[in-house]
matplotlib code that plots the C-alpha trace (Angstrom):
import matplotlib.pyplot as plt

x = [-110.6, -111.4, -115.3, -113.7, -112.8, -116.0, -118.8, -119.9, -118.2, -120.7, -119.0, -120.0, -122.1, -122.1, -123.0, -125.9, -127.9, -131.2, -133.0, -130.7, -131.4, -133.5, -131.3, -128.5, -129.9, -131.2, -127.7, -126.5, -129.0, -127.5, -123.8, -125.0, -126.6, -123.3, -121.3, -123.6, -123.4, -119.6, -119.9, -121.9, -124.4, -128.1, -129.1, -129.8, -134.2, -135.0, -137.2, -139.3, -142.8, -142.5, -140.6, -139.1, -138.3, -136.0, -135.1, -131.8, -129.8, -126.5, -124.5, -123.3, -126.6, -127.5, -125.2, -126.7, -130.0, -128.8, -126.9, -130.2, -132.5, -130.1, -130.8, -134.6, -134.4, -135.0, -138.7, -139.0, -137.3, -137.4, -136.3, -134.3, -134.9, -132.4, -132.1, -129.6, -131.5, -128.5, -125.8, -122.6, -122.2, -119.2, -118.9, -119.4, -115.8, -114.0, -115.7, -119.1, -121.9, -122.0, -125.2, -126.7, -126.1, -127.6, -130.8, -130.0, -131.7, -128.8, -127.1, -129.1, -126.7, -127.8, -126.4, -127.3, -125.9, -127.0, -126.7, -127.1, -129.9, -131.2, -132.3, -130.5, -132.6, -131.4, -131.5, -131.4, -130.5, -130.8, -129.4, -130.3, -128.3, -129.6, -127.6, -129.6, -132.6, -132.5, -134.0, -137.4, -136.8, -136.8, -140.6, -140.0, -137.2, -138.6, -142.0, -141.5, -138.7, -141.5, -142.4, -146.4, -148.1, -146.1, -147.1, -145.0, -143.6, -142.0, -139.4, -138.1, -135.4, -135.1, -137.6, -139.5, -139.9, -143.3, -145.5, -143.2, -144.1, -141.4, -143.3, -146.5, -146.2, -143.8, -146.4, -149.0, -147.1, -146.6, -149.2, -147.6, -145.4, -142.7, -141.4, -139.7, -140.8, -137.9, -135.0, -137.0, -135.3, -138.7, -140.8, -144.0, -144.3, -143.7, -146.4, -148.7, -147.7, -147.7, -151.2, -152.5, -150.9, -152.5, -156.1, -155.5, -154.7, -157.4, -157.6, -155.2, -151.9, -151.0, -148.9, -146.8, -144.4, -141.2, -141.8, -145.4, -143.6, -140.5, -142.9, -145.0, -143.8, -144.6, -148.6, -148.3, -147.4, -149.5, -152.6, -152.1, -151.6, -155.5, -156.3, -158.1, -161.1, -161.3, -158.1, -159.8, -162.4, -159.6, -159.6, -162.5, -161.0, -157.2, -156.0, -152.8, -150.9, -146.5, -144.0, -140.7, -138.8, -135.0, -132.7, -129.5, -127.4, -129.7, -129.2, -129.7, -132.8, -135.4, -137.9, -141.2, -142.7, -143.1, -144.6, -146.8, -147.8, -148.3, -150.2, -152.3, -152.7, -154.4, -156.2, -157.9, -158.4, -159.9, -162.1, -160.4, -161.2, -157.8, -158.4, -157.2, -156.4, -152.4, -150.3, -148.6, -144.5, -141.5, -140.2, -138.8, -141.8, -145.3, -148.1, -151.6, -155.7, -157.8, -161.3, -162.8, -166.1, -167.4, -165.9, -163.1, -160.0, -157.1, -153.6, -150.9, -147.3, -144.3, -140.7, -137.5, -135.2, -131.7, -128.3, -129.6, -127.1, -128.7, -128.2, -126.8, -126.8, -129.5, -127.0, -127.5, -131.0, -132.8, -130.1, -130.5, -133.1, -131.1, -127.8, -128.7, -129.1, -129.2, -126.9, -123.1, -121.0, -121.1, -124.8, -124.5, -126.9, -127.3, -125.6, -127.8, -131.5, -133.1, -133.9, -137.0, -137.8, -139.7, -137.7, -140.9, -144.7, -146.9, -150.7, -152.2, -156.5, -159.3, -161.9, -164.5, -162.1, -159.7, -156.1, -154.1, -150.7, -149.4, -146.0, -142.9, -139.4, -136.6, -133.6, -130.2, -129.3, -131.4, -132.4, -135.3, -138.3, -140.0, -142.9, -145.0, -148.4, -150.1, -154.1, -155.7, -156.7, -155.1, -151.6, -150.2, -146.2, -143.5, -142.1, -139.0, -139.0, -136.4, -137.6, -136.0, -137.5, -141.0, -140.1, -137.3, -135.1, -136.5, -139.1, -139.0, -139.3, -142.9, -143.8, -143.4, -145.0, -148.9, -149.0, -152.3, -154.3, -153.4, -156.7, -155.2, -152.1, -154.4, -156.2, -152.9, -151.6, -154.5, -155.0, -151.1, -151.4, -154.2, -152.0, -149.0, -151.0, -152.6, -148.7, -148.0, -150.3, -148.8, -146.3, -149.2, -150.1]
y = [61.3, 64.4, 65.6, 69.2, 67.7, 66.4, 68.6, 71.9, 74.8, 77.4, 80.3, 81.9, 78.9, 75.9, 72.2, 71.1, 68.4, 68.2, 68.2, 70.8, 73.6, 75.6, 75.4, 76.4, 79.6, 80.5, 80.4, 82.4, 84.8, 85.3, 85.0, 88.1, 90.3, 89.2, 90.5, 94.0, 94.6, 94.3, 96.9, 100.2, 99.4, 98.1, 94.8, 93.2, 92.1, 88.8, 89.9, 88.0, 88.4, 85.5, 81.6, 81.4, 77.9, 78.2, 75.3, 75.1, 72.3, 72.7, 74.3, 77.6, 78.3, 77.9, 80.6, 83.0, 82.6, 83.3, 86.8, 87.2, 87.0, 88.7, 91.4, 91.1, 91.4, 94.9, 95.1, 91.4, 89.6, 86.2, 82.7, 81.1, 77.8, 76.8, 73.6, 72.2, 69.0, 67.9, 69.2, 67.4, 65.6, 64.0, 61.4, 63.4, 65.2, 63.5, 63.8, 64.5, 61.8, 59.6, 59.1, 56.3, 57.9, 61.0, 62.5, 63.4, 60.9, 59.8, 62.2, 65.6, 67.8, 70.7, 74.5, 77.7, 80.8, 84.5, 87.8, 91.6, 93.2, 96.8, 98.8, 96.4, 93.6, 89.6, 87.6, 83.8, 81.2, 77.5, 75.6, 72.3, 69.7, 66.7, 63.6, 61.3, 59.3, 61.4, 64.2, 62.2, 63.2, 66.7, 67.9, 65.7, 67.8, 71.6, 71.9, 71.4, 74.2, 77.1, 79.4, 79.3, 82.2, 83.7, 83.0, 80.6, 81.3, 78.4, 79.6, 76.4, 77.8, 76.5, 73.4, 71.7, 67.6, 67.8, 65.3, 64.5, 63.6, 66.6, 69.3, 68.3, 68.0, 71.7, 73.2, 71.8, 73.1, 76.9, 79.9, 80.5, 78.8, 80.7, 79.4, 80.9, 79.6, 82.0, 79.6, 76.3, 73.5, 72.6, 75.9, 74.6, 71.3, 73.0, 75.6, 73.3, 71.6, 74.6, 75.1, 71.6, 72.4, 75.6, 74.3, 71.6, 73.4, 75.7, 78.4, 76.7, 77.6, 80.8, 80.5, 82.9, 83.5, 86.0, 86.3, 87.4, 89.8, 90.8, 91.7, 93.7, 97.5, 95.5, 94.9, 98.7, 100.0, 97.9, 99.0, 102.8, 102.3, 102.3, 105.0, 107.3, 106.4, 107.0, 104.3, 101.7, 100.7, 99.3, 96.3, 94.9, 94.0, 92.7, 90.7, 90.1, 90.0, 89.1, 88.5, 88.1, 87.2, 87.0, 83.4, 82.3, 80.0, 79.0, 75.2, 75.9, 75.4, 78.5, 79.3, 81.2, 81.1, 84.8, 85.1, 82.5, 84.2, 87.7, 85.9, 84.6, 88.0, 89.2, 86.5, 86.5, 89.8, 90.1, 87.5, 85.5, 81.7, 79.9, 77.3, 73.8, 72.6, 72.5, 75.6, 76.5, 76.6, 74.9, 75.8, 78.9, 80.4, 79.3, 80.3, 80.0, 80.9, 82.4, 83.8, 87.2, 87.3, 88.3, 85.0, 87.2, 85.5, 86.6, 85.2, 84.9, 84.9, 83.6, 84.0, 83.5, 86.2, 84.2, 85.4, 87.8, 87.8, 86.6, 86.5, 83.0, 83.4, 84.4, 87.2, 88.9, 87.7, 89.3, 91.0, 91.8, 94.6, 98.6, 97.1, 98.3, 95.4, 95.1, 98.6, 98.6, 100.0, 103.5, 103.6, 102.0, 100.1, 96.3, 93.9, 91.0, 90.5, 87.5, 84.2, 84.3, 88.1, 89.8, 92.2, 93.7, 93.2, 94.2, 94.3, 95.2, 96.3, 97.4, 100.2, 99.3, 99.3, 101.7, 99.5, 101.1, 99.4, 99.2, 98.5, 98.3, 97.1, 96.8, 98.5, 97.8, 98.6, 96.2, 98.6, 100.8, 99.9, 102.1, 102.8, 103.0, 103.9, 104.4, 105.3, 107.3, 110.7, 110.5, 111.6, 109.7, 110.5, 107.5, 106.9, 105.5, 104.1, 103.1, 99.0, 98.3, 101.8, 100.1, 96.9, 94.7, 95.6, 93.4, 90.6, 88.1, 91.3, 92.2, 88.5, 88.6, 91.7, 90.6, 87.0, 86.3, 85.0, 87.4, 86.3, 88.4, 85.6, 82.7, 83.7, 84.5, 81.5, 79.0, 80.5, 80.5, 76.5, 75.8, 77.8, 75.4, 72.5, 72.8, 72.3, 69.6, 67.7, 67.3, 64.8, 62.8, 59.4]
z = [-54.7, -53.0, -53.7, -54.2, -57.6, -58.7, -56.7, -58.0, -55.6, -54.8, -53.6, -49.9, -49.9, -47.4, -48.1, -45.4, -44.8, -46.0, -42.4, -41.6, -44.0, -41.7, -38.7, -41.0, -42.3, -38.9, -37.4, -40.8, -39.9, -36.5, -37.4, -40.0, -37.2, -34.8, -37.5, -37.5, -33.7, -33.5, -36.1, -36.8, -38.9, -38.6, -37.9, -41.0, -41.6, -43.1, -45.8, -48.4, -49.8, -52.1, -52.5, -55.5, -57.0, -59.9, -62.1, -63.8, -65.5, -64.0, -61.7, -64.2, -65.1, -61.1, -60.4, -63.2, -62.1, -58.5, -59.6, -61.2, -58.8, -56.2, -58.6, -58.0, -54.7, -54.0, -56.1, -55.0, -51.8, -51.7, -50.5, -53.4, -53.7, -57.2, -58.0, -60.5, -61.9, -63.5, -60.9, -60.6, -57.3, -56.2, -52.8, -49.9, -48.0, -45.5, -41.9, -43.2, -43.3, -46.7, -48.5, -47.2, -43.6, -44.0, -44.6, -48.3, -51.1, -53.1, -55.5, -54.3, -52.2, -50.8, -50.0, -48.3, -48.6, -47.8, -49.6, -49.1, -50.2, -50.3, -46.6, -44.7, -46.0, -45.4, -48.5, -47.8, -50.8, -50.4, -53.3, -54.5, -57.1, -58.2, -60.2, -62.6, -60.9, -58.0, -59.3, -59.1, -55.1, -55.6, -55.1, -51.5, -50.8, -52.2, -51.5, -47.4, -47.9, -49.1, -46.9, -45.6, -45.9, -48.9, -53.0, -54.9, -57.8, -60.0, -62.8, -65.4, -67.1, -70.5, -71.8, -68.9, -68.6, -69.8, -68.5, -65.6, -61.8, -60.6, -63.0, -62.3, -58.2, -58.5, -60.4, -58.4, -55.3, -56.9, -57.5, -60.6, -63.2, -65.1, -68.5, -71.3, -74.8, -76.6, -75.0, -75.4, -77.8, -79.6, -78.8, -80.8, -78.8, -75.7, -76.6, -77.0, -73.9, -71.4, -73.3, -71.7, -68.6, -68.6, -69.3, -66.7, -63.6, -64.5, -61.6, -59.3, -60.6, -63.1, -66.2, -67.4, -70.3, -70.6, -74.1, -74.0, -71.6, -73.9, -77.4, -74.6, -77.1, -79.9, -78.8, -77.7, -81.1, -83.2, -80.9, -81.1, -84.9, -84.7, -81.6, -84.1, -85.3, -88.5, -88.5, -86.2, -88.7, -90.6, -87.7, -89.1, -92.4, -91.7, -95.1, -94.4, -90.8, -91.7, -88.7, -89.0, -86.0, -85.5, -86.4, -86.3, -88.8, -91.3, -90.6, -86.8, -85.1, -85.4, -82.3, -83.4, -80.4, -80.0, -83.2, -82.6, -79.1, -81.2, -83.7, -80.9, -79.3, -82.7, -83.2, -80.1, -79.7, -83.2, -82.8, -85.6, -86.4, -87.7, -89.9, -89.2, -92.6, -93.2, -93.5, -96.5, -96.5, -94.3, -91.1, -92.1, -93.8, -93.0, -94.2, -92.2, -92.7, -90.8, -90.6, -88.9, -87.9, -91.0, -92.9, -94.5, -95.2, -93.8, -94.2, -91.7, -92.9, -90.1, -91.4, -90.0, -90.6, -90.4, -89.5, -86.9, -83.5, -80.7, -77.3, -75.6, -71.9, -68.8, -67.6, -71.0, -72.0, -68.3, -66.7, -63.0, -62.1, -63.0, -64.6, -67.7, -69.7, -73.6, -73.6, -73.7, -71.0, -73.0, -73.8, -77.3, -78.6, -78.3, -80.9, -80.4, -80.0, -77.8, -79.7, -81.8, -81.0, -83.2, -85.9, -87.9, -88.3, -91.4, -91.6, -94.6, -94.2, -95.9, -95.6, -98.1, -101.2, -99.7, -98.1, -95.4, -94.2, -91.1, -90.2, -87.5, -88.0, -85.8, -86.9, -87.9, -84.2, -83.0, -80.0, -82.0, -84.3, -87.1, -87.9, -91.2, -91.5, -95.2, -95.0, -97.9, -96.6, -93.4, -92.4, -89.8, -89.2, -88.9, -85.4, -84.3, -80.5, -78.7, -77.4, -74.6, -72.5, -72.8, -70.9, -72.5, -69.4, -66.8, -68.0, -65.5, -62.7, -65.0, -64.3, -60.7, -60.2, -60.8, -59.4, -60.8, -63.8, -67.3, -69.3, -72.4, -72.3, -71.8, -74.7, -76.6, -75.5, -76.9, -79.8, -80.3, -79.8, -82.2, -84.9, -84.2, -83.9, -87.1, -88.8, -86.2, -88.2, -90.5, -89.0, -87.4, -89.5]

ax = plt.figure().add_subplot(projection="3d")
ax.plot(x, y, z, "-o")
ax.set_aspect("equal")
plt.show()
């Protein structure tokens, strides 16, 4: 059988050997700038301020994440190093080395491949895809492909192997580790499990989170809800915080995650104590309690809001950098919304015996949110903003433009965990 039937095709790409790779896209880079003498235009620059390792689990979702990051590349030049862990691999084409002659582990294959990017700049991808047991080979076969000198960035798309010997030497191997918890298959495990990881690499490697980058208008609007300061000194009263966040089918699978993560960002920043007796309600609805610093109560509502449309695919969920992501090809608004994003929040506080309310809610758009403020004695007008022009364009460009530490997430991200593991309890003997 011919291996065009059963390997992955990769177009403009060419299958190498392993101990080849850099060879190969040395003599790419020159065939390029041949190309550019015969011709009129500049030589082309090899370019990258970064490696960036991106984990996908086959070969379709390899190629979205490569338009995706050729999209980067402007604001971010890299090497691309995407693996497909579980990439199809078929015996090798007539005339080339098998296996168990070459330098490739069984059932990894690898690819390289250039692209254009802005100014003339070189783009260089190498492309990995591993079958079965041999994706315990990988770390041996990325981390010698990174370039010295440059940060490493490490992006799992989807749920990671938690626990694993590839995640732990990758991460170990990477100045920061991107995840999404939105697009995860069991969000609250993995949050508590990206919060361990976290905690245990400590200063060496940074985590990061798309989501906490996505709800980024959300944390915007509910802080200048208390800019003046005759509103602020409802903060030290909150009774009651609700989020609802966005769901499919009702028998489907909900994700909470960024709820959880906004929860987190309140509760840290408020100085909140959660209590670690068992919330109230199912997965659907869940109620939790928590403490301020003056040992009021105050109670966190989580609800799944089901039916909403949601986004399925990378393309549409980041969207390379300027293509106008989330809009339709004539400016119209969005008809779906990311899994588990946020469609309103509701805080309800006191001044003494006075209560103010404080809300936002998406709209039937999707695309815009609302605002509702109610304080006795002061006038505070509704607002409607349009989401996606503070920051739900480009997410995973926002997480590779600071490399370091974000102690506001870490925080989030913790006290996000101890929430969730407080219902995770209840499943434990």
């Amino acid at each position: 059988m011919s291996s065009s039937a059963t390997q992955p095709q990769f177009a403009g790409m060419r299958p190498v050997e392993l101990d080849t790779i850099e060879q190969q896209l040395d003599d790419l880079w020159r065939e390029t700038n041949a190309g550019v003498a015969a011709g009129a235009s500049a030589p082309a620059a090899r370019n990258a301020v970064l490696t960036l390792i991106a984990v996908a689990h086959n070969p379709d979702e390899a190629r979205e994440v490569l338009d995706i990051i050729h999209g980067l590349s402007g604001a971010h030049p890299s090497r691309a190093i995407v693996v497909a862990a579980d990439g199809v691999a078929g015996p090798p084409t007539p005339g080339t080395p098998s296996d168990a002659e070459s330098a490739t582990p069984p059932g990894i294959h690898a690819y390289v491949g250039t692209f254009a990017g802005p100014n003339n700049s070189y783009g260089e991808d190498i492309l990995v895809t591993a079958r079965g047991e041999a994706a315990r080979h990988l770390p041996g076969v990325i981390l010698p492909l990174i370039v010295t000198g440059l940060p490493t960035v490490l992006w799992w798309i989807g749920e990671p192997p938690w626990g694993s010997e590839m995640l732990e030497a990758l991460v170990d191997g990477s100045d920061r580790f991107i995840v999404d918890t939105s697009a995860m298959a069991h969000p609250e495990r993995s949050m508590r499990a990206l919060e361990d990881l976290m905690r245990r690499k400590g200063a060496r490697t940074a985590v990061g989170d798309v989501s906490w980058t996505v709800q980024a208008p959300w944390r915007d609007i509910v802080a200048q809800f208390f800019d003046p300061p005759d509103v602020r000194v409802y903060l030290d009263d909150v009774v009651r915080v609700t989020l609802e966040y966005a769901a499919g089918d009702e028998d489907a699978p909900a994700n909470s995650s960024q709820s959880y993560l906004f929860a987190g960002w309140l509760a840290s920043r408020l100085g909140w104590r959660i209590n670690l007796a068992q919330p109230v309600g199912g997965a659907g609805s869940r109620q939790h309690s928590l403490r301020d610093g003056a040992g009021h109560v105050v109670t966190l509502e989580i609800n799944a809001r089901y039916g909403v449309p949601l986004m399925t695919t990378l393309l549409e969920q980041h969207g390379p950098v300027g293509s106008g992501q989330g809009q339709n090809s004539d400016g119209a608004s969005p008809n779906a919304v990311r899994t588990g994003a946020l469609m309103s929040v509701y805080l309800a506080a006191r001044n003494g015996t006075q209560l103010g309310t404080f809300a936002v809610a998406r709209g039937s758009d999707l695309a815009h949110a609302t605002t509702a403020v109610q304080v006795p004695g002061i006038a505070l007008p509704s607002q409607t903003v349009y989401l996606r022009s503070l920051g739900e364009y480009e997410p995973l460009a926002d997480q590779l433009a600071d490399l370091g530490h974000d102690p506001v997430y870490e925080q989030a991200l913790v006290a996000a965990a101890l929430l969730i593991g407080t219902g995770g309890r209840r499943s434990t003997p």
